[in-house]
C-alpha positions in Angstrom: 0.0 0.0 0.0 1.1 3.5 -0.8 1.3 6.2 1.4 -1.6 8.9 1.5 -0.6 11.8 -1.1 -0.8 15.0 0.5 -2.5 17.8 -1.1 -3.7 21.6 -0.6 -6.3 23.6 -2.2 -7.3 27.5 -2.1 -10.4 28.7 -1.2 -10.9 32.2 -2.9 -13.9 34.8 -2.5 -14.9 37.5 -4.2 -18.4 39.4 -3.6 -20.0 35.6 -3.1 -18.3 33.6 -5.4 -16.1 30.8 -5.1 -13.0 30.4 -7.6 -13.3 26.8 -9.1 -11.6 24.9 -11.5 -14.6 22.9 -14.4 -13.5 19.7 -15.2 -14.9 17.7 -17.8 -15.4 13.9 -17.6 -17.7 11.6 -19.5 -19.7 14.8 -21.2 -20.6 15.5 -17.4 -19.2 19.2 -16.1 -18.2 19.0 -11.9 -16.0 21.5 -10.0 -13.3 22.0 -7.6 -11.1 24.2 -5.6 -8.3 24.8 -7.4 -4.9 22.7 -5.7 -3.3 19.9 -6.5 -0.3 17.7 -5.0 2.1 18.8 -2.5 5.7 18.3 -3.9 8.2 16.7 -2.1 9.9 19.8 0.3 7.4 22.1 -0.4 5.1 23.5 2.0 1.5 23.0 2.0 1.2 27.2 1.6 3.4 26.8 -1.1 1.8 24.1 -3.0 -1.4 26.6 -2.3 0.0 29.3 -4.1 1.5 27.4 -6.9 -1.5 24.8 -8.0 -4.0 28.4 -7.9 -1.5 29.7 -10.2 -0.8 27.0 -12.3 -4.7 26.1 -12.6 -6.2 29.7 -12.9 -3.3 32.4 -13.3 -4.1 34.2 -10.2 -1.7 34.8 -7.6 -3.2 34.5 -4.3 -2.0 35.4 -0.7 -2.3 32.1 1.1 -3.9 32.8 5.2 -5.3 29.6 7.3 -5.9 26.5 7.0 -9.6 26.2 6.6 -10.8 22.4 6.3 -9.3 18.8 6.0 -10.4 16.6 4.0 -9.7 12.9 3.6 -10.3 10.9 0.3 -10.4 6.8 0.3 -11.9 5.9 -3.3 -12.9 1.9 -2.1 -14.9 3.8 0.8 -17.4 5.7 -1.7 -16.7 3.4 -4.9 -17.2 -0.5 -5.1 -13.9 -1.9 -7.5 -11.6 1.7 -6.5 -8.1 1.3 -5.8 -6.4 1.5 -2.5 -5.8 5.3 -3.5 -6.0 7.4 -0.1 -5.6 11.3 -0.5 -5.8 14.3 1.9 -6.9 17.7 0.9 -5.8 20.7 3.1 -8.0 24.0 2.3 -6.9 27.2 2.6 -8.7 30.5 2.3 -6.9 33.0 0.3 -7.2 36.5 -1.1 -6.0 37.4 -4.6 -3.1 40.1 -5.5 -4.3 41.3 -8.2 -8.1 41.7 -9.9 -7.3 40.1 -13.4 -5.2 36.5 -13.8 -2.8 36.0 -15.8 -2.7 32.8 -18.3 -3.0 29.6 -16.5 0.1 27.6 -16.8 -0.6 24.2 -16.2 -3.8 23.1 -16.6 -4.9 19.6 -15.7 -6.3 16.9 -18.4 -9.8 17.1 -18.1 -9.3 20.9 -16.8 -12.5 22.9 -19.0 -12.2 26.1 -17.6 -11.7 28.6 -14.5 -15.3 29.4 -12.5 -16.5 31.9 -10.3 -19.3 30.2 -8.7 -22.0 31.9 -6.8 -22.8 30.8 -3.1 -26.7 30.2 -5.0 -25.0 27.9 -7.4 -23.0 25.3 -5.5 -25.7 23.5 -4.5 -26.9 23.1 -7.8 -23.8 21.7 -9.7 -21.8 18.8 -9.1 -19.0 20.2 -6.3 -16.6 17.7 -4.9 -16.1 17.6 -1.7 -20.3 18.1 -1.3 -20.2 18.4 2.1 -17.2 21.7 1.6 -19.6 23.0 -0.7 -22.5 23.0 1.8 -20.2 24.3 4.6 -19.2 26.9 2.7 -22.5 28.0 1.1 -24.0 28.1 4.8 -20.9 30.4 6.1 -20.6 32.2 3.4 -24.2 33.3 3.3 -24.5 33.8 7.1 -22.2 37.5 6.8 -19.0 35.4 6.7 -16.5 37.0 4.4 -14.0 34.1 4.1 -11.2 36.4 4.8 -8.1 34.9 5.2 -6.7 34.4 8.8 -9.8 35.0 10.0 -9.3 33.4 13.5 -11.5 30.4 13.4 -10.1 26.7 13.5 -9.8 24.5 10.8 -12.8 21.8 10.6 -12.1 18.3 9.7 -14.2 16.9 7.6 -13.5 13.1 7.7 -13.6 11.0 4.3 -16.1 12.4 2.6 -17.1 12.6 -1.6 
């Protein structure tokens, strides 16, 4: 068995929309935050700020550690592999208003989203149970500031 692979994603705001990655798989459209894998030696903020940039061509100021999240495919899938992934979300604030060109787009990358809090509930978002979370806090006054003083949640293995 191979060891869990370590990953970080960044949770941007702007005026109630989330910044999400579309992917496209099987003519079906579902979203993300955009992150990836954590390389080895680099810092979860750093694999933050590199995977927004590479994925959507902002560069983003990385604050707190938001949520955990753990991923075991043969948990949620019958005939998965032993895969086991954990996702560390950060909130962050871009530098600038306009991205540049994204550099390294996944496979199945379709596009860069701004998603309203109204929308996430309606589209395929993975992890649901982030998506929920954040539509809730974000719509109860919550800016999503980074560093914002409250503790990271876990959210267990979730899909």
């Amino acid at each position: 068995m191979t060891r869990p692979r370590s990953a970080a994603r960044g949770l941007v705001v702007r005026d109630g929309e989330l910044l999400t990655i579309r992917y496209r798989t099987d003519g079906e459209d579902w979203y993300v935050a955009p992150g990836g894998g954590q390389q080895r030696g680099e810092l979860l903020t750093e694999t933050v700020r590199r995977e927004v940039y590479e994925e959507t061509g902002y560069e983003v100021t990385v604050g707190s550690l938001a949520y955990v999240r753990e991923f075991v495919p043969s948990t949620h899938y019958e005939g998965s592999g032993d895969d086991h992934q954990v996702d560390h979300f950060f909130w962050c604030e871009r530098v600038s208003d306009e991205p540049d060109e994204p550099t390294a787009r996944d496979s199945v990358q379709a596009g860069v989203r701004w998603l309203s809090l109204d929308e996430l509930g309606g589209v395929r978002f993975f992890p649901g149970p982030l998506g929920d979370r954040l539509g809730d806090r974000l719509s109860d006054g919550d800016s999503g500031e980074m560093g914002d003083g409250n503790d990271a949640v876990y959210l267990g293995d979730v899909d």
